[in-house]
N, C-alpha and C positions, 0 to 999 in steps of 0.2 A: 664184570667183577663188582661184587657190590660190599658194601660195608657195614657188618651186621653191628645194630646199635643193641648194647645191656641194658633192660630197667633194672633196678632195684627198688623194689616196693618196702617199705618202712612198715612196723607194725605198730598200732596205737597200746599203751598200756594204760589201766583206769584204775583208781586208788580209789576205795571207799571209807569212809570213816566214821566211825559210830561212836555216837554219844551213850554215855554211861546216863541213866536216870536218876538223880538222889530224891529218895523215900521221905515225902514232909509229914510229921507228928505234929498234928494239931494240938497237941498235949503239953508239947514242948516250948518253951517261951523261945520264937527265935529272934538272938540278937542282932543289931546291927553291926556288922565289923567294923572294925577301925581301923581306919588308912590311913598311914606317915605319909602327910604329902611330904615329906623331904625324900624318900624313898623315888618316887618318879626327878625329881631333882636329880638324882646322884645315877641314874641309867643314861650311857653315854650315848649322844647324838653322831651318827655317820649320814655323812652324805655318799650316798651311792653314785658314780659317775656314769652316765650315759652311755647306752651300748648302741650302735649306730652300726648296721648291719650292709653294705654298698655291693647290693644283687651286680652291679655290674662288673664290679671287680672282681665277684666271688665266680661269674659266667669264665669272666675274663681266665681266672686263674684255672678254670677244668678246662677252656680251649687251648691253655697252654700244655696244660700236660697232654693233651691227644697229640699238640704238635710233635712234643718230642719223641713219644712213642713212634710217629711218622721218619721222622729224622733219626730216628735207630734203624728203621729197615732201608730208607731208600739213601744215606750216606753214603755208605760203603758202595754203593752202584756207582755213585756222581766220582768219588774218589779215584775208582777202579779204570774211569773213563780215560779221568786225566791223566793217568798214570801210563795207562795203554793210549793213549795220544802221544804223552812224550818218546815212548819207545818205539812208536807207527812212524813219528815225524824221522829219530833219529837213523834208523830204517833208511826210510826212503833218498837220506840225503847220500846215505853210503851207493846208490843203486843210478846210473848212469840214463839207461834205456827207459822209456816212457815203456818199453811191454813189459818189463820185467817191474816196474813201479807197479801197474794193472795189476799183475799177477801176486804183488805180494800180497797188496789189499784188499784181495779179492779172498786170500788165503787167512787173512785177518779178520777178515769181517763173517767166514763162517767156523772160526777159532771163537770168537767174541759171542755169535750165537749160540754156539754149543754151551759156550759157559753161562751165558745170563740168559738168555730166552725164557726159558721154563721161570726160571727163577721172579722175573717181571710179570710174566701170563698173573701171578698171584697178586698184584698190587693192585690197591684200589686205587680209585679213578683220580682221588684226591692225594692220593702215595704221587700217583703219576705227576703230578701239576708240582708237587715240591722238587720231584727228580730233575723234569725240567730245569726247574731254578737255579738247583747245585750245579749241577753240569754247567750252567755258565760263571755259575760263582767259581766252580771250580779251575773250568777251563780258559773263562775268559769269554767267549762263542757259545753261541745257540747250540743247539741240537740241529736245529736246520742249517745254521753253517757249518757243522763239522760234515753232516749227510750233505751238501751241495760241495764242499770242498775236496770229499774221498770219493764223490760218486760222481755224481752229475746234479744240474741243475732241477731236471726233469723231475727226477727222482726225488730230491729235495720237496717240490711241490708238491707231490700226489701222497709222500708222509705224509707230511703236513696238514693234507687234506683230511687224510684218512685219521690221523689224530683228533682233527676238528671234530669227526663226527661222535667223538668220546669225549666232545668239551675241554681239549690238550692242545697246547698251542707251542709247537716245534721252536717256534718262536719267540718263547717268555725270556728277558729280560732280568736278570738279577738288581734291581738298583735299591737296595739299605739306604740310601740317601734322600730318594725320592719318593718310593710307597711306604708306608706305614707297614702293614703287611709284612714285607721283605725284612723291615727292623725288627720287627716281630718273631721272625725266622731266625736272622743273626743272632736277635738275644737269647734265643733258645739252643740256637746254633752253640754259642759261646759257653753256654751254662755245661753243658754235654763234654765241651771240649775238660774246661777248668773241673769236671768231675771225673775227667777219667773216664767216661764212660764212649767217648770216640775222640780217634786219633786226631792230633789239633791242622789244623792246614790254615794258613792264612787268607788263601783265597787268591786268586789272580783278575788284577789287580790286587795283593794285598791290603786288606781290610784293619782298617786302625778303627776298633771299638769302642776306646778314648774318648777318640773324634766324633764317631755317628752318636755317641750316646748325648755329648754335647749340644750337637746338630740338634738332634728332637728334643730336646730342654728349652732349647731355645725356641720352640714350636708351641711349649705345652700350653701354654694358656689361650693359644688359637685354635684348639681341641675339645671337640665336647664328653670326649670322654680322657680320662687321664688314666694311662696305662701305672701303672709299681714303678718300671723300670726308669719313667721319668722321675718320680719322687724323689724330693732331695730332705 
């Protein structure tokens, strides 16, 4: 899967501007004009305030928008997960027999592929690494624990492996408290929600935005670069 990047190439436009030539008569007595200096007196003085232009914010604020176009396609997968986890969990609790548990999950897990397989084959490799994340945001749990928890341990590994080799780590960790990065996700995360444009979830562990946005304020000036979101 690869991620095809857009230029857009700018066009220059060039103004030309032509002086008119005024015709001198040597015949002509020419006078000297007279200037009212009080005239230049009475033309008002502005000061124009400085336009200071911070390439890094301005990088900052187009890696944000890719983020959320990110978080429009792979949300709805991380959401779908947890939702069919709680309905897998409540499931199994009704069902007595370890063969009859096997067999529901077994019946789950090729329900789950019929619907999303195809659907993930399309995401790029960086879609992948944010799904990761939500899924634990979502769920609480890795992607490797939930695959070692319904399957087996084995199985759990050799994912995991086979992820590595596409730079995807079954294993990513959701912490908004602790990477930069991951607050970076949230706050993008949160804008999406408060726009209506995806359904809100608080996160398991519910996530107080309040709080983390606090948290990094109180970071900002051990930072060498200073995100919007901390600005007060």
């Amino acid at each position: 899967m690869k991620l095809v990047v857009c230029l857009v190439l700018s066009s220059l436009f060039h103004v030309c501007l032509k002086a008119q030539a005024q015709e001198w008569n040597p015949m002509v007595l020419q006078e000297k004009p007279v200037v009212d200096e009080l005239v230049y007196d009475t033309i008002p003085k502005y000061d124009l305030q400085e336009i200071v232009i911070d390439l890094a914010q301005e990088e900052y604020k187009k890696e944000m928008i890719v983020l959320r176009n990110r978080l429009r396609r792979v949300y709805p997968y991380a959401r779908a997960t947890a939702e069919n986890l709680l309905i897998l969990n409540e499931n199994l609790n009704k069902l007595d027999k370890k063969n009859d548990q096997r067999k529901y999950i077994k019946r789950s897990q090729k329900y789950l592929e019929g619907q999303f397989k195809d659907k993930l084959k399309k995401l790029s490799r960086n879609d992948g690494k944010i799904l990761l994340k939500l899924i634990d945001r979502q769920t609480g749990q890795t992607a490797f624990t939930l695959i070692k928890e319904f399957k087996s341990g084995w199985t759990a590994f050799w994912s995991n492996a086979t992820a590595k080799s596409f730079s995807l780590d079954l294993k990513s960790e959701y912490r908004p408290y602790e990477d930069i990065q991951d607050f970076f996700l949230e706050t993008q995360l949160q804008f999406l929600f408060f726009s209506y444009q995806l359904e809100y979830s608080p996160g398991t562990p519910a996530i107080d935005y309040t709080k983390l946005l606090e948290h990094w304020q109180s970071k900002a000036e051990q930072m060498s670069f200073f995100p919007i979101e901390l600005q007060q």
